[in-house]
Every structure is written in structure tokens, then in C-alpha cells.
C-alpha beads as a LAMMPS data file, in Angstrom:
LAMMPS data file: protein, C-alpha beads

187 atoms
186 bonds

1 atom types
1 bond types

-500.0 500.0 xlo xhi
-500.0 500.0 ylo yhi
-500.0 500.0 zlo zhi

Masses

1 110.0

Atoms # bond

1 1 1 -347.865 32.465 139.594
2 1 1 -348.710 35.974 139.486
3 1 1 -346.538 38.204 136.985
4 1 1 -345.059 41.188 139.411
5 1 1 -344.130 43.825 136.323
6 1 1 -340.598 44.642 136.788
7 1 1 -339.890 48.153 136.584
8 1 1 -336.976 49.280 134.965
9 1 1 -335.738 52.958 135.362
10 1 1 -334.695 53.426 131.710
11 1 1 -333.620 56.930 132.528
12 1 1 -331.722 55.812 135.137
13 1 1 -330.383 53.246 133.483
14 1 1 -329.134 55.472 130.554
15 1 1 -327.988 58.147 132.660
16 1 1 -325.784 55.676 134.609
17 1 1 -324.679 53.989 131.102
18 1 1 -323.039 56.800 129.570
19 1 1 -321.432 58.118 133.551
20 1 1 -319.812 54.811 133.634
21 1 1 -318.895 54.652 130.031
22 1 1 -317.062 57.824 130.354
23 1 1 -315.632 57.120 133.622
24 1 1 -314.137 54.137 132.078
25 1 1 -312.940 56.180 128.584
26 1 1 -314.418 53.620 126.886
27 1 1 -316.669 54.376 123.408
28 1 1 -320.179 53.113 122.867
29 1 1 -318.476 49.878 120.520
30 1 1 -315.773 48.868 122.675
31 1 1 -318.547 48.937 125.541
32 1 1 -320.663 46.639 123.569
33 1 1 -317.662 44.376 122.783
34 1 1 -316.415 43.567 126.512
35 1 1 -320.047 43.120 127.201
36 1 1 -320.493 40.664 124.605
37 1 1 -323.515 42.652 123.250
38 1 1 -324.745 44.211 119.954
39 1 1 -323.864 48.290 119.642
40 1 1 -326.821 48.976 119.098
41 1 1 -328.793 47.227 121.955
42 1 1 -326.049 49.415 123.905
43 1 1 -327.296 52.890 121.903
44 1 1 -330.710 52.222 122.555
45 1 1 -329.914 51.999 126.167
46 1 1 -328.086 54.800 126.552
47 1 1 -331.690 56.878 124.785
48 1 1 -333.510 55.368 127.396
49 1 1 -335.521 52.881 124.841
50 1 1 -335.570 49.388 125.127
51 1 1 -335.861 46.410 127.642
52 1 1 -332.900 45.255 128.777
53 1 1 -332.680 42.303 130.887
54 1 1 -331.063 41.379 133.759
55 1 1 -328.191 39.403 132.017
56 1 1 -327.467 41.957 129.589
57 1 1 -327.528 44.698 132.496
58 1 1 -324.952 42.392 134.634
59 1 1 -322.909 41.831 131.356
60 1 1 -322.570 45.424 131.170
61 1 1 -321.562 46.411 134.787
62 1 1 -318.774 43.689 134.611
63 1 1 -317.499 44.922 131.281
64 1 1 -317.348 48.033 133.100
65 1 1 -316.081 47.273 136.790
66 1 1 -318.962 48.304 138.601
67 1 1 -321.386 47.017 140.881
68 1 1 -324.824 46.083 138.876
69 1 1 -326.489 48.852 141.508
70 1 1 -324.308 51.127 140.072
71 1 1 -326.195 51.344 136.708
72 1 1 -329.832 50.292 138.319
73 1 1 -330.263 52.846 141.214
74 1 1 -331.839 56.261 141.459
75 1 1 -330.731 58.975 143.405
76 1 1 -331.031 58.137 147.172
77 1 1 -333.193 60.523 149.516
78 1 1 -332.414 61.013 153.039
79 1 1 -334.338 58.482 154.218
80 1 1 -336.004 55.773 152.046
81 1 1 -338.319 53.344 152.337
82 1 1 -338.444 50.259 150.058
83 1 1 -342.536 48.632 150.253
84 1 1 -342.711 45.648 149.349
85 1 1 -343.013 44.883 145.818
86 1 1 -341.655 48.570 144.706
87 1 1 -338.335 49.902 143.936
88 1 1 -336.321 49.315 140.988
89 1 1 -336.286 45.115 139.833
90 1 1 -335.515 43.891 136.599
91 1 1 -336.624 40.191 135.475
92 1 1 -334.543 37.415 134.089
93 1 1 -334.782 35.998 130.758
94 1 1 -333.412 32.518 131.916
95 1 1 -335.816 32.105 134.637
96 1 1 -338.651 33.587 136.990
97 1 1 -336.218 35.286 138.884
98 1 1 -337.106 39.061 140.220
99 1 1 -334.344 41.098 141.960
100 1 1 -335.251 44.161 143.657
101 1 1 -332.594 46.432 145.021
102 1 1 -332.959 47.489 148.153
103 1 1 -329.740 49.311 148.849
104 1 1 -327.178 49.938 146.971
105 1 1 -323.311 50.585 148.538
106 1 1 -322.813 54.105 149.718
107 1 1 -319.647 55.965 148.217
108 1 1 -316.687 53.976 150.101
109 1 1 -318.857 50.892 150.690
110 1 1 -319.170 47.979 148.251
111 1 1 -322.085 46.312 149.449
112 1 1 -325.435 46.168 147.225
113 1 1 -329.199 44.643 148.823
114 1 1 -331.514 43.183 146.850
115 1 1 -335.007 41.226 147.564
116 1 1 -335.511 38.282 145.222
117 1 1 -338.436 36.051 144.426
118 1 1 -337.812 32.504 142.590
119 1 1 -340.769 30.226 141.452
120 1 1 -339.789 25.971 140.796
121 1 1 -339.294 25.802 137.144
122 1 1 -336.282 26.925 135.838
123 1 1 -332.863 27.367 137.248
124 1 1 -331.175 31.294 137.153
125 1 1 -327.415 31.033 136.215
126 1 1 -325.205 33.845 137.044
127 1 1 -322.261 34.354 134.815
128 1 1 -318.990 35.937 137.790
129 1 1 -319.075 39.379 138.943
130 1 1 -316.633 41.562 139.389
131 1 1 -313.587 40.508 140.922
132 1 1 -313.929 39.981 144.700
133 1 1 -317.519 39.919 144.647
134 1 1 -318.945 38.147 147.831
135 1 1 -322.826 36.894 147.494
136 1 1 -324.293 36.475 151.426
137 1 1 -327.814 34.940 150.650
138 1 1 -330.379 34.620 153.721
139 1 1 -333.931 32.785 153.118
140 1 1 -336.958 34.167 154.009
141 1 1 -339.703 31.684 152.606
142 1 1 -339.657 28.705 150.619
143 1 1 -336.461 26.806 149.587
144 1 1 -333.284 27.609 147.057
145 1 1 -330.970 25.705 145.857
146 1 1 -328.137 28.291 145.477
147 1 1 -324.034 28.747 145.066
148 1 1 -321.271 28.072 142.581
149 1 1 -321.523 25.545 140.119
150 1 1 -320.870 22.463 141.678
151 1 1 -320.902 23.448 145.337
152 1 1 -324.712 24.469 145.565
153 1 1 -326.489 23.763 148.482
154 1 1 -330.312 23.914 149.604
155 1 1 -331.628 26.213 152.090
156 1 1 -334.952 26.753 154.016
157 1 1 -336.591 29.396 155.957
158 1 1 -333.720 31.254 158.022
159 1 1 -330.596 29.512 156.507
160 1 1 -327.558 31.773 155.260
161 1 1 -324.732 30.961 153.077
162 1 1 -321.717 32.835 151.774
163 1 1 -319.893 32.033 148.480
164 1 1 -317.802 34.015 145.869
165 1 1 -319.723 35.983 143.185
166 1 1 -316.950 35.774 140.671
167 1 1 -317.195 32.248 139.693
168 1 1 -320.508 31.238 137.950
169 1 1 -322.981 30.505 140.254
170 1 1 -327.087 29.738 140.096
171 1 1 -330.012 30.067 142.186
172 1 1 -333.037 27.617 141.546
173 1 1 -336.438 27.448 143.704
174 1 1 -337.851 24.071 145.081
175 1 1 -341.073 25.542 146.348
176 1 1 -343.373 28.388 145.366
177 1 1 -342.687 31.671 146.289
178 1 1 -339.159 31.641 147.510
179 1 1 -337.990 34.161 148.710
180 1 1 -334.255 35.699 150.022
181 1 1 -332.141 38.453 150.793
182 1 1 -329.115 38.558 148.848
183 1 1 -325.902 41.010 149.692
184 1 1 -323.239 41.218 147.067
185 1 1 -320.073 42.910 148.895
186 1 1 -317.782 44.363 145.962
187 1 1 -314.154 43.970 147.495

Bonds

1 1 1 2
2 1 2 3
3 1 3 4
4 1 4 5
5 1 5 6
6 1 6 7
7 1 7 8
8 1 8 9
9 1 9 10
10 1 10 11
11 1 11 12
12 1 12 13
13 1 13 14
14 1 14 15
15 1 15 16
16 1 16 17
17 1 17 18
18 1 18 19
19 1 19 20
20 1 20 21
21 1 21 22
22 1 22 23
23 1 23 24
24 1 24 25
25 1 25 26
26 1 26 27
27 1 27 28
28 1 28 29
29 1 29 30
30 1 30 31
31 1 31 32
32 1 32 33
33 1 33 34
34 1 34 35
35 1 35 36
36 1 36 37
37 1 37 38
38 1 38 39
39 1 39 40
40 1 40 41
41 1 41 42
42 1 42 43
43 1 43 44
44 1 44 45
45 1 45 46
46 1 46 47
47 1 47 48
48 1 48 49
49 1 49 50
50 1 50 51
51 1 51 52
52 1 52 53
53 1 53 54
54 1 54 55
55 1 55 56
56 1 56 57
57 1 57 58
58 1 58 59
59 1 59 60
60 1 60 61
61 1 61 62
62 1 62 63
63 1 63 64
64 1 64 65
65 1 65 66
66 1 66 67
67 1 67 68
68 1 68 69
69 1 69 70
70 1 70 71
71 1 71 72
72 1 72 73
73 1 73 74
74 1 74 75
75 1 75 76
76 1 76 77
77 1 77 78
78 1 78 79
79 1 79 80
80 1 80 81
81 1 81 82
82 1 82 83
83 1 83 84
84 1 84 85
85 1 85 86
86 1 86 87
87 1 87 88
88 1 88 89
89 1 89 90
90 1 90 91
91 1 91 92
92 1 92 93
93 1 93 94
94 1 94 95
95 1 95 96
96 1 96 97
97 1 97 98
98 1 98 99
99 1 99 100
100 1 100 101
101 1 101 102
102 1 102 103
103 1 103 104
104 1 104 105
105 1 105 106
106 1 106 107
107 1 107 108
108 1 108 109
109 1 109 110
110 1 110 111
111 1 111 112
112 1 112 113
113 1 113 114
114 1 114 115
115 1 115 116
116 1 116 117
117 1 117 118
118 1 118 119
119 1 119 120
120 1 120 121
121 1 121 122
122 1 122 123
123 1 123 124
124 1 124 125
125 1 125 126
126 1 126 127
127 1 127 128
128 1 128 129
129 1 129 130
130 1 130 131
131 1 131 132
132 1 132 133
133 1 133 134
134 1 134 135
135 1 135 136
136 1 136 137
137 1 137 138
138 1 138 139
139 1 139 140
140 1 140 141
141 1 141 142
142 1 142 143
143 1 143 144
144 1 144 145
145 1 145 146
146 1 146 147
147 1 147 148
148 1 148 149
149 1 149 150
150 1 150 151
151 1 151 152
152 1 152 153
153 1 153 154
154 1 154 155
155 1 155 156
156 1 156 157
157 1 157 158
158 1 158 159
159 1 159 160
160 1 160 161
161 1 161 162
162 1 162 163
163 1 163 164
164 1 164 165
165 1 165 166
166 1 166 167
167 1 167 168
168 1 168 169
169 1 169 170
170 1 170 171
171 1 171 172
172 1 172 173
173 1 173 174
174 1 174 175
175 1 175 176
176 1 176 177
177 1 177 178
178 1 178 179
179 1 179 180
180 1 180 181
181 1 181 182
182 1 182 183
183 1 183 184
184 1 184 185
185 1 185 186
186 1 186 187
């Protein structure tokens, strides 16, 4: 498998830490609490140092009621264009999972779009979302086994499922370089 370097916005990331933070009122320890993280992992975040994964990003953006775009995503241009294998993706630590937003929701949408790739190995579990959060996953190559725990079901080339986002859920690849499309609709 070839390693595709993730590329984390740290800037971005920090910037969007300490918007949300204060949109929330909440101080850098009570932040770290809900998230279920140490303070400081949170302080070096918010000074842009540090590699934060994808679960400690997600447990963030749920301890602050956002979409995990919201704290991901740069500043959108008129028109963008996402190549392939560019764009903002962070890695998991649980498996060779690699999410790569595409889109994130517009102001008065609630709709994220990321690109994933999966290799057979390992299995990616997803702790819930924020509440109301829809996953719409659509299979471009390979095959996933994919949904909430106990109600996952496999998919091939062109298949689509739906399933809540707030329940624990996992995605795990039966064949080399899976690939999908997931939406995450934020009611």
C-alpha cells in the first residue's frame, strides 16, 4: 500500500479551535473535558503544533456541536477544485482510513463531502456524531463493509446506503483500494 501523507491544516485547525471554543463560551479545560482529551493536547492545537488525529478531531467537533468540516476546512474560493489526492485529509489511528473533504456545508446547509480510501486490514470505528447526523455512503471501487454496529452491510462498485451518524458505526475494506463518497447531512 502506498502511504498518501495526510495533510493537516494546523492553522486552520487552530484558527477554527479557538472560533468554536468561543462560540460555545466554553474555556480551553472544559473543552478538553467533553472531548475526553488531555488540556494540553487541546493547547497545542489551538498554537497550531501537533498531530492530531482524526478521532481526537471528531471528539472535539462533537464536544462542541459542530460538523467535523467545521474545524478542518479552509476558506472557500469562488470556485474550487478538489484533484485528486489534494485538499485537506487527516488519517486514522485505528485503521488505514484517509478522509478527504471535499465540501463542506455552506452557511444554512448541513451537509459535509468527503473522499475516503480504506485498505483490508483493520476495521475504522466511528464513535456518533452530532445529533441528527445522516451518513449517505456511495462506492466507487473496491468493497466496504459499512453502517452501525450491528446493521453493517457490504457494498460494491456503485452501491449506496444511508444510516444514522449518531450511533456508533464502522467502515472496514474487503479489497484493496476501496474507495467511496461519503455525505454526512447535520440535521
Amino acid at each position: 500500500m502506498s502511504e498518501v501523507p495526510a495533510r493537516l491544516p494546523l492553522e486552520w485547525i487552530a484558527a477554527s479551535l479557538k472560533r468554536e471554543r468561543g462560540r460555545a463560551g466554553l474555556s480551553l479545560s472544559e473543552l478538553a473535558k467533553r472531548a475526553g482529551i488531555a488540556k494540553s493536547t487541546l493547547s497545542q492545537l489551538e498554537a497550531a503544533s501537533g498531530n492530531p488525529s482524526m478521532e481526537t478531531l471528531w471528539a472535539l467537533a462533537v464536544a462542541l456541536g459542530v460538523p467535523f468540516s467545521a474545524l478542518v476546512e479552509s476558506p472557500a474560493p469562488a470556485v474550487r477544485v478538489v484533484r485528486a489526492g489534494e485538499g485537506p485529509a487527516v488519517r486514522s489511528e485505528q485503521s488505514s482510513y484517509l478522509a478527504s473533504l471535499l465540501s463542506a456545508c455552506p452557511p444554512g446547509a448541513r451537509r459535509d463531502l468527503y473522499a475516503v480510501s480504506l485498505e483490508p486490514g483493520s476495521v475504522r470505528d466511528s464513535a456518533p456524531h452530532i445529533p441528527g447526523t445522516v451518513e449517505h455512503l456511495v462506492v466507487g471501487a473496491g468493497r466496504v463493509v459499512a453502517g452501525p454496529r450491528g446493521e453493517t452491510v457490504e457494498l460494491g462498485p456503485g452501491d449506496y446506503m444511508s444510516y444514522r451518524g449518531d450511533v456508533p458505526h464502522s467502515y472496514e475494506a474487503l479489497a484493496a483500494g476501496t474507495r467511496f463518497v461519503l455525505v454526512m447531512q447535520h440535521v
